[in-house]
C-alpha positions in Angstrom: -6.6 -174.1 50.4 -7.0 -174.9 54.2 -5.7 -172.5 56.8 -2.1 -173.4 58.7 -2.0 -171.7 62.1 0.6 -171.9 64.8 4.0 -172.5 63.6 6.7 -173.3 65.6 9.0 -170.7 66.5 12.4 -171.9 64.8 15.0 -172.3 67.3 17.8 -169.6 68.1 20.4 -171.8 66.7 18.7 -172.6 62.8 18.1 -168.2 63.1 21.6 -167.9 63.6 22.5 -170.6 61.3 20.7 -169.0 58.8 22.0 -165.0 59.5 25.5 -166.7 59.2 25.1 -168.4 56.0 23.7 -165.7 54.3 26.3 -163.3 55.7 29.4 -165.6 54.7 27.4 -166.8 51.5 26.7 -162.6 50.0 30.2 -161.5 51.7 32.3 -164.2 50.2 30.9 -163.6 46.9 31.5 -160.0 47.3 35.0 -160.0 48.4 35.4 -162.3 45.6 34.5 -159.6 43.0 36.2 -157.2 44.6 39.6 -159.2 44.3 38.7 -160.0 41.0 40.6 -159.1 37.9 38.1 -158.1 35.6 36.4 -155.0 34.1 33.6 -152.9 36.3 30.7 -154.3 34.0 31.6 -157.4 34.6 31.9 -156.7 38.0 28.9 -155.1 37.7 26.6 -158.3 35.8 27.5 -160.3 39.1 26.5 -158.2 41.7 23.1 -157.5 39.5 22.7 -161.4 38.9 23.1 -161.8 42.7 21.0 -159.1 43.8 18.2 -160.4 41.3 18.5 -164.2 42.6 18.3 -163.1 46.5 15.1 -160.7 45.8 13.5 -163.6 43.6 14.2 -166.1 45.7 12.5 -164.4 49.1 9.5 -163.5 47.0 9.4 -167.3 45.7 9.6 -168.3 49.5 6.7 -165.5 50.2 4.5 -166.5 47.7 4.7 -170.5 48.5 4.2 -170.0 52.5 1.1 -167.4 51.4 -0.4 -169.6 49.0 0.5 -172.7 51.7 -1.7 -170.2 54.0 -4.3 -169.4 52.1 -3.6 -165.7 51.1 -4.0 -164.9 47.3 -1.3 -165.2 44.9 -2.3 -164.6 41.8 -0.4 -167.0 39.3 0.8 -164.3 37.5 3.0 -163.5 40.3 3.9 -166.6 41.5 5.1 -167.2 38.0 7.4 -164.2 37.9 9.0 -165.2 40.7 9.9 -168.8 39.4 10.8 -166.9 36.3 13.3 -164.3 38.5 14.4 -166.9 40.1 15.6 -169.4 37.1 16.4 -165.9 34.9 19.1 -165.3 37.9 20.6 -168.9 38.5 20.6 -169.3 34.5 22.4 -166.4 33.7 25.0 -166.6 36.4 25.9 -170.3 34.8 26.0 -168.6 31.3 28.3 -165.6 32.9 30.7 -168.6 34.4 30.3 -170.3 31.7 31.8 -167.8 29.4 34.3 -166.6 31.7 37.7 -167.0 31.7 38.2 -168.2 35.5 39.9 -171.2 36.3 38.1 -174.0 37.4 38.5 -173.0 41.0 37.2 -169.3 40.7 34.1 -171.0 39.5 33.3 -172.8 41.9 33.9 -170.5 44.0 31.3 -168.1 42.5 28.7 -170.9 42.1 28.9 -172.4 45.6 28.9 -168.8 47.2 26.0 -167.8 44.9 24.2 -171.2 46.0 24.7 -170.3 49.7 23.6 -167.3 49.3 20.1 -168.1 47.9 19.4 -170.8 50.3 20.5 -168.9 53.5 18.3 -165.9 52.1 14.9 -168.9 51.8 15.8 -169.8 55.2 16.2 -166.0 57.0 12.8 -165.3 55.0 11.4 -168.7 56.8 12.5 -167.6 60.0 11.4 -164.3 59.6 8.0 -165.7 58.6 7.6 -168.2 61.2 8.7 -165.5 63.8 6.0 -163.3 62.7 3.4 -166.5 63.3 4.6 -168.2 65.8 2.3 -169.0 68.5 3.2 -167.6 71.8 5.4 -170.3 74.1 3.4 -172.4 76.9 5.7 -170.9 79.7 4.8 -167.2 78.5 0.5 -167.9 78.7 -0.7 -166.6 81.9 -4.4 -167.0 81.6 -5.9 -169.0 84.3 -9.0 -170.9 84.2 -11.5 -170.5 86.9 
């Protein structure tokens, strides 16, 4: 696989974006089970089915932008993570699925649990491109004589 260098730093606004999403996606989600009227294990296989998708999904993101890079993956892992990743959006749909919400309630849980995952993809993007960005034009001070 060919070597990417220089990425672009992402701009201070998609960061934010990003932070924000995440924050609103996990905390919505949360303050949803906490309002919730159901048992602690069930309060419980949520918050373990979120935990599990955010974690999965950042080491998905990883291993695509290291493989994209060049660093060694083995398959192995790379499976796993696709593996964690579908294990945690499938068992959330069987959880709602077999719940006794309304309509509404589900919804609610699936489109802050989507949120969630996507904002954590970007924030590990960010952080990743952060990490690799080359340094601004305005910020090089070597001088050719």
């Amino acid at each position: 696989m060919s070597q990417v260098q220089g990425f672009r730093r992402p701009s201070f606004a998609f960061i934010a974006a990003s932070w924000c999403a995440l924050l609103v996606g996990v905390m919505a989600y949360l303050i949803g089970l906490w309002n919730a009227d159901m048992q602690l294990n069930e309060k419980g296989y949520y918050f373990a089915v979120l935990v599990l998708t955010l974690f999965a999904a950042v080491s998905l993101q990883k291993s695509v932008r290291d493989r994209l890079e060049g660093t060694p993956v083995t398959g192995l892992y790379y499976g796993v993570t696709w593996a964690a990743l579908l294990t945690g959006i499938v068992l959330l749909c069987i959880g709602l699925f077999n719940a006794s919400f309304t309509l509404s309630e589900k919804g609610f849980y699936g489109m802050s649990f989507a949120l969630s995952a996507f904002a954590a993809i970007a924030v590990q993007k960010n952080t990743r491109d952060l990490d690799g960005a080359e340094p601004d034009a305005a910020l090089d001070v070597s001088v050719n004589a």
